[in-house]
N, C-alpha and C positions, 0 to 999 in steps of 0.2 A: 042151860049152862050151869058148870056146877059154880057154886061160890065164890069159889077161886078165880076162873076163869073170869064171870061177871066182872068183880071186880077190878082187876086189869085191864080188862074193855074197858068199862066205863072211864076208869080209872086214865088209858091212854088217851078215848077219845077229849076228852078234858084235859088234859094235859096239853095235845097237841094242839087244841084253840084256842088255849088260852096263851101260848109260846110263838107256833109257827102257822097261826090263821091255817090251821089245817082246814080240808075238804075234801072231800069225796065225790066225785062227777060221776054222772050213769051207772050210780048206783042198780036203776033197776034192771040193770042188766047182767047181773050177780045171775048165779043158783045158788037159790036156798032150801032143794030137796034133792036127797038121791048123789051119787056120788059124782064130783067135781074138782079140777087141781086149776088151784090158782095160778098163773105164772107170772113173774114179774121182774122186772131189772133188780139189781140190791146194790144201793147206792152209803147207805148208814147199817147200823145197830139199828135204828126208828124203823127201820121196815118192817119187820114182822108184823109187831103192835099196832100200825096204823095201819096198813095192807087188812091186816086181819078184822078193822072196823068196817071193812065195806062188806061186809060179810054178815045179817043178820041171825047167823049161826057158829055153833062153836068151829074151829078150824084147829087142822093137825097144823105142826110147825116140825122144821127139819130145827136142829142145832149139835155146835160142838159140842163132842161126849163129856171134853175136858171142862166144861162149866157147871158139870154134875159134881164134879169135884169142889165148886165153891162152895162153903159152909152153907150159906141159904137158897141159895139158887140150888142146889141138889136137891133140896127140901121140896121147892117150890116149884123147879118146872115140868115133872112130870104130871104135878097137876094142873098144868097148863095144856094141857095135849103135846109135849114135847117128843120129836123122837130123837135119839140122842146120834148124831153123827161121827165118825171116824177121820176125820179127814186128811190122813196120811193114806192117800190111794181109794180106789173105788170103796164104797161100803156097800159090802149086796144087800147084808144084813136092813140096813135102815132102805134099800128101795124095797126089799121084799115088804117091810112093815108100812110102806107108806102103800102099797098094793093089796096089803089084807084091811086096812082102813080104806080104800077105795074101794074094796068089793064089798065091806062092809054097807058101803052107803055114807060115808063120809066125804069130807071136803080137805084137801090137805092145798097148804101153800108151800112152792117151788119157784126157787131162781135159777135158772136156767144156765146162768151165767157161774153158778158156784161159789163165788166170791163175790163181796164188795168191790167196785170200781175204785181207782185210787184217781181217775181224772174226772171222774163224774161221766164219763162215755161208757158206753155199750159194749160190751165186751163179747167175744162167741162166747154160744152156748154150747155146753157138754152135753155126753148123749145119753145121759142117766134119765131125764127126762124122757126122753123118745122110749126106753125102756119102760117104764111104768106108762106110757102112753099104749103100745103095742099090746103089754099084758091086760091090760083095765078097758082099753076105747074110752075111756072115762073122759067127758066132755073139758076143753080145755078154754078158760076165761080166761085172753091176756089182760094183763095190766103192767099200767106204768105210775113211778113215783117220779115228780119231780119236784126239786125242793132241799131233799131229804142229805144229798152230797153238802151243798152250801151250809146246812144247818147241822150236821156232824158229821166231817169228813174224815176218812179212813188214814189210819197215818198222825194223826191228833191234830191240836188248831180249836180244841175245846167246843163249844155249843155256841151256834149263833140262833139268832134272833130271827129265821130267815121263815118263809110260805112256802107250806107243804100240802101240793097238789097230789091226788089221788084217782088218778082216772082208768075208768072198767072199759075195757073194748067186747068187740061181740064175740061169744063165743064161738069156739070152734069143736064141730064136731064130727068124731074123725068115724070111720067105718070098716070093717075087715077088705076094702078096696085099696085103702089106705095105705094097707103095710105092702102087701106087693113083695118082691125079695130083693136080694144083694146085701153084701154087707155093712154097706152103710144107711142102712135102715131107720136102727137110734139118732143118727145125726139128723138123718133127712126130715124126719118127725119135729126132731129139738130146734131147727132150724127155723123152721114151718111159722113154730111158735113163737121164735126168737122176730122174724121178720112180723110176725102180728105186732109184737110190741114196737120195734122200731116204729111202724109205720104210727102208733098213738102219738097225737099231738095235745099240748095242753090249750086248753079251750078261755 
């Protein structure tokens, strides 16, 4: 990890136990070699940072382009493994780069869903995901946060004081059988994913 990145690891996992009784469950059921896409609900802002602790390796992160624009966050997140997002309409640009860091041998984190949840539910997923699935086979680790709504919800209502659970499901890994044809392929893949996570229950 370089510096930067360290520190905001450690930096979150600290923060988040010492706030929201953060955790991590099945942990060892991470990859921590070789290329991997996280997938997971996105319920806060808190996800990335803690999502990205069960992880004991560096992880890509998707984000709006527009936070490059802030004075220090510009500074700072590219040294974060950030890739910077578009989110007025598809961005191929950020899934091509999130597939040259998969083929690279990298681990990047993805929500499926696109956005933050504004009820704290499960939202479909979009087929951007099934696309970098299709291009890569890159083995996919669902995961689910819960917690993370009650203790900063979308929409404002400030920071609460609330437990933020982090649990790894088993991977899945998909095979050139997998894609098969028709054009709803991307979805069928995103989906796949999407029902892995619904089905994680907190423990």
């Amino acid at each position: 990890m370089n510096p930067y990145y360290w520190c905001v690891y450690w930096g979150a996992r600290l923060f988040g136990r010492l706030l929201f009784r953060f955790r991590v469950l099945h942990r060892e059921r991470m990859i921590n070699e070789g290329p991997a896409i996280l997938a997971s609900n996105h319920q806060s802002y808190l996800d990335p940072p803690l999502i990205g602790n069960a992880a004991d390796r560096p992880i890509y992160f998707l984000a709006r382009k527009t936070l490059l624009d802030v004075p220090l966050l510009g500074r700072i997140l590219p040294k974060l493994n950030v890739i910077p997002v578009d989110q007025e309409g598809g961005d191929r640009s950020a899934l091509k780069a999130m597939i040259r860091v998969l083929k690279a041998g990298n681990a990047v984190l993805v929500f499926p869903e696109g956005s933050r949840t504004l009820d704290g539910k499960l939202q479909p997923a979009l087929p951007g995901l099934g696309l970098v699935i299709a291009k890569t086979l890159a083995p996919v680790i669902p995961m689910r946060i819960f917690g993370a709504h009650e203790a900063l919800p979308r929409g404002g209502g400030g920071l609460h004081l609330h437990p933020i659970t982090v649990v790894v499901g088993e991977a899945i890994r998909f095979t050139s059988a997998d894609l098969g044809a028709g054009k709803d392929l991307y979805s069928r893949l995103s989906n796949r994913v999407m029902d892995a996570i619904a089905a994680i229950q907190p423990e």
